[in-house]
Structures are given as structure tokens and as C-alpha cells.
C-alpha positions as CSV (number, residue, x, y, z in Angstrom):
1,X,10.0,-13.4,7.0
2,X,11.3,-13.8,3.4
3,X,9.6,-10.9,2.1
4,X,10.7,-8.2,4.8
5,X,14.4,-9.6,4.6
6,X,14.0,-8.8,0.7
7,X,12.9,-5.5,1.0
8,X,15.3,-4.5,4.1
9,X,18.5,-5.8,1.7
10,X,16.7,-4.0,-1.5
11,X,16.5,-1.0,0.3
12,X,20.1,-1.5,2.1
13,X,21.5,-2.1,-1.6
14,X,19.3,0.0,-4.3
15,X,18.0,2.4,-2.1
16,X,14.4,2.6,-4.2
17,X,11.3,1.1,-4.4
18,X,11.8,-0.1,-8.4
19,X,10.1,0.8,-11.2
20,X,6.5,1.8,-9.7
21,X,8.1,5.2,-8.2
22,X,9.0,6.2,-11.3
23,X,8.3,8.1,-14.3
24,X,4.4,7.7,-16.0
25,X,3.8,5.0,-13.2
26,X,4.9,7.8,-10.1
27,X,2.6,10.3,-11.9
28,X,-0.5,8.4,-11.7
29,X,0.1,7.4,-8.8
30,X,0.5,10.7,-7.1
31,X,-2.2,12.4,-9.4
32,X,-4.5,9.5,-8.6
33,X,-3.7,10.1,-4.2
34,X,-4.0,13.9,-4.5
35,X,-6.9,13.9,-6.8
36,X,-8.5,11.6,-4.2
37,X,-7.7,13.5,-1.6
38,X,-9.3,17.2,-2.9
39,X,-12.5,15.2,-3.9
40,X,-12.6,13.8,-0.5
41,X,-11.2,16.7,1.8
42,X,-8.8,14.4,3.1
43,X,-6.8,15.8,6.3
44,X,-4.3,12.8,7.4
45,X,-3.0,9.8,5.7
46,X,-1.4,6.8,7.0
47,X,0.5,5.0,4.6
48,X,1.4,1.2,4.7
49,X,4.6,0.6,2.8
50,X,6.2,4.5,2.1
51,X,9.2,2.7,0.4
52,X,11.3,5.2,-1.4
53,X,9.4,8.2,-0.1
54,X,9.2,9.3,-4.3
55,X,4.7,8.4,-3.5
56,X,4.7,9.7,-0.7
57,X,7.1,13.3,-0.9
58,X,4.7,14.5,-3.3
59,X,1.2,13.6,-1.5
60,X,-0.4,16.8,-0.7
61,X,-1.3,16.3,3.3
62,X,-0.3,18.4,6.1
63,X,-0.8,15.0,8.3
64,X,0.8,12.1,7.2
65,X,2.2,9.2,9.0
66,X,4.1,6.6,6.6
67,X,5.5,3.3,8.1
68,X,7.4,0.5,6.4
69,X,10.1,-2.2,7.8
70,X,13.2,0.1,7.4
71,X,13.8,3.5,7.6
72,X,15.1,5.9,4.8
73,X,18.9,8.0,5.6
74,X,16.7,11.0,4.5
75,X,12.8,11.2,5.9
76,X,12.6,14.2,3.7
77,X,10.9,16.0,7.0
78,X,8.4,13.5,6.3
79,X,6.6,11.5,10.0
80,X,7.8,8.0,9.5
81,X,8.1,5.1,11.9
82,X,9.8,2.0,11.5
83,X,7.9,-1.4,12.1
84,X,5.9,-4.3,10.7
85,X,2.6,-3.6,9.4
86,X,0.6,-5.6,12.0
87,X,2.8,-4.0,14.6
88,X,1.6,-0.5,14.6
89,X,-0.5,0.7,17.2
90,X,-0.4,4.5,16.5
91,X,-3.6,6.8,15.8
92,X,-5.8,6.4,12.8
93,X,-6.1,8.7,9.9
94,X,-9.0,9.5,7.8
95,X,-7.2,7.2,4.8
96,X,-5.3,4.5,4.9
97,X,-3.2,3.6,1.8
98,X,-1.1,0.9,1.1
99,X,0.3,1.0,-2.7
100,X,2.5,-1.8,-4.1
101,X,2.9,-4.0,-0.9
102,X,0.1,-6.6,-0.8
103,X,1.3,-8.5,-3.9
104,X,5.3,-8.8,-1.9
105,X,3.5,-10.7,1.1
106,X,4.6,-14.3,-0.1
107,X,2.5,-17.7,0.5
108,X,3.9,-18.9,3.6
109,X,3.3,-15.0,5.2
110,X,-0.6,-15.0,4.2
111,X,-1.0,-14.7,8.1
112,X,0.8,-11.5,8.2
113,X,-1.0,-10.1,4.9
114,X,-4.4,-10.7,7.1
115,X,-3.1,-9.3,10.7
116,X,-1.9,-6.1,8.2
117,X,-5.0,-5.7,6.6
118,X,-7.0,-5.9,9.9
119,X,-4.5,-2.8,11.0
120,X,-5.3,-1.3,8.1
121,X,-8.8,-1.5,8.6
122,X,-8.9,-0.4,12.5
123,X,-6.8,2.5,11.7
124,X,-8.6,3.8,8.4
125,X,-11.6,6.1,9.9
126,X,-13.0,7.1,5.9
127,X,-11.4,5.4,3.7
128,X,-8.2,2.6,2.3
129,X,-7.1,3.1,-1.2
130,X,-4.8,0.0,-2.4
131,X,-2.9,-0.2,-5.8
132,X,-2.8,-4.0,-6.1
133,X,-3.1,-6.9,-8.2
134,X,-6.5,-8.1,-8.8
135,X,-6.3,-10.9,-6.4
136,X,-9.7,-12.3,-7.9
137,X,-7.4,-13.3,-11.0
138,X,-6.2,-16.0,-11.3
139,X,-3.7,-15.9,-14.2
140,X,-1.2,-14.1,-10.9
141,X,-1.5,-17.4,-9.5
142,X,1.2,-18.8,-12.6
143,X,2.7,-15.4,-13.1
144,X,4.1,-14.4,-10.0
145,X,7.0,-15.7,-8.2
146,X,10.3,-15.1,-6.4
147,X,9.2,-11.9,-4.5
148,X,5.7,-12.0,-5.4
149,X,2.4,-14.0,-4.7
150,X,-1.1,-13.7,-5.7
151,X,-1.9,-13.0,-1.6
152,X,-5.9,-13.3,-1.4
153,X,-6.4,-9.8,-0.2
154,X,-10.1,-8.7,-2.1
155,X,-11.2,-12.3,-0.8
156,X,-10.3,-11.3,2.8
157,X,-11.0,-7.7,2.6
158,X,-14.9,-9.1,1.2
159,X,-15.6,-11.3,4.2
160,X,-14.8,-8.5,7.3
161,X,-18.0,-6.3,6.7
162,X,-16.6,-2.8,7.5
163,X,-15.3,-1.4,4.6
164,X,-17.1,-1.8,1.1
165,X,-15.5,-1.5,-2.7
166,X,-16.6,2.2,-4.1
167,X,-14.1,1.9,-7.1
168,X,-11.9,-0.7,-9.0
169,X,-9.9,0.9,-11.6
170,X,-11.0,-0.8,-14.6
171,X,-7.6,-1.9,-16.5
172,X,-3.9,-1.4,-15.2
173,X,-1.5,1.5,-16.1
174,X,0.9,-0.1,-19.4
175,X,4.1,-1.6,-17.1
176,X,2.5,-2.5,-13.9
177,X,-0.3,-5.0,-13.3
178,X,-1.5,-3.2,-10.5
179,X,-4.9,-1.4,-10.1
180,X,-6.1,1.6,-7.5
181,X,-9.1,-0.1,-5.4
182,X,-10.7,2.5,-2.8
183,X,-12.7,1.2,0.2
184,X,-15.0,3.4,2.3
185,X,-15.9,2.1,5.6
186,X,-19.8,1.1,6.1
């Protein structure tokens, strides 16, 4: 697939994840995760997409499991397996979060974006926090392109019936168009 051959070279090349783990946009993140976490007395986290480990090296969790399609020189002592994200068949986690990937799962790979987000859901036992576009919107449709796409995830992630929206972020952080979504399962 286009999209996991453009992150294995990225990776292989720049060795980071871009400008979303770093600076202001790294620290929301994190706060956002940990804040989430304490509220929720979250024990284990399973993390679709732990690109350059700078998210995920600062999550406060004793149990975390990240996977992505490559697999960092340094794992940071971090639990991190290798594979495509409708390929994973290890144990669930009470939280399942996938930050910055949805939106890199191009047209032609829509397939994969729904196998992944069934994963996602089977494996989340509480809850799925996603820092996405707002695939409702429609001016992504025109934006996006090269390694981007507008992938229909909220549309699909409305019609399964196990997990429901308990918070949309109401406007993106200044230099990402991304928002945190949190489902809870019903």
C-alpha cells in the first residue's frame, strides 16, 4: 500500500513522525492522553500508530502496547510490535488510541482504514481516543492530497453500534487540523 510504503521510507529517512510530535502540538497531545488517563483510571493502552515514540515515551501507563508498520532502532524500553493495523491479534487494553494515522490512509486503502478501525474497536475494552480530521468536513475533501485523504472514519465509526462519541474537541490546536475525539464503548 502507498501509504505504509510512505511511512516505512519517512521513517527509514527522517526518523520522526513530523511536526505533530513536536513542540506546543507534542504537549497537548501528551497532557490531553495523561489527563485522560487520571480522570479515567486508565491501566493499559494500546496504541495504533506509535510513530516516533515522542507521544508515546511520555504517556504515563505501566501497560502499554504500541504497534505501527516499522520498528524504531531505539524502543526506549517501550512494548512495541511491528505489523499492520488490521493484522494485530494481541490482547485488548482498556484504551485504544490511534493519533495522527486515520487521515494517512489514502482513497484506494479505505478497506484497510475500516478492517483497522474494526481492530480498534474489538481490542478497545473502555474506551478509543482519536486525534483526527473531522471527517464530517468536507472542505478535507479539496485540501488534502499526496499523503493524505479525507478517509470517512466518524461515518464508519457511527454505523457499528458499539462505541458512542462522549467528546469532540471543539476547534483544532493552531498548526494541525486535527481534533481529539474519545469513544466509550456502549
Amino acid at each position: 500500500m502507498k501509504s505504509i510504503n510512505f511511512w516505512k521510507n519517512r521513517y527509514t529517512i527522517n526518523g520522526n513522525s513530523g511536526l505533530g510530535s513536536k513542540n506546543n502540538l507534542l504537549k497537548y497531545k501528551v497532557d490531553f492522553i495523561n489527563t485522560f488517563i487520571k480522570k479515567e483510571n486508565i491501566n493499559s493502552i494500546l496504541d495504533f500508530g506509535h510513530g516516533d515514540l515522542e507521544v508515546a515515551s511520555k504517556i504515563n501507563i505501566k501497560d502499554y502496547v504500541g504497534i505501527d508498520i516499522f520498528e524504531p532502532k531505539n524502543k526506549l524500553g517501550l512494548n512495541l510490535i511491528c505489523t499492520e493495523f488490521d493484522k494485530y491479534n494481541g490482547p485488548n487494553k482498556e484504551c485504544v488510541i490511534c493519533l495522527d494515522v486515520l487521515y494517512h490512509i489514502l482513497e484506494n486503502e479505505q478497506n484497510y482504514m475500516k478492517r483497522t478501525l474494526d481492530i480498534m474497536m474489538e481490542k478497545a475494552d473502555k474506551f478509543i481516543v482519536i486525534y483526527a480530521q473531522d471527517s464530517r468536513d468536507d472542505n478535507f475533501d479539496r485540501l488534502y492530497n499526496g499523503h493524505l485523504y479525507n478517509s470517512k472514519w466518524i461515518q464508519y465509526m457511527n454505523v457499528q453500534n458499539t462505541f458512542e462519541c462522549i467528546y469532540e474537541q471543539d476547534f483544532p490546536q493552531v498548526g494541525s487540523t486535527a481534533k481529539f475525539f474519545i469513544y466509550k464503548r456502549i
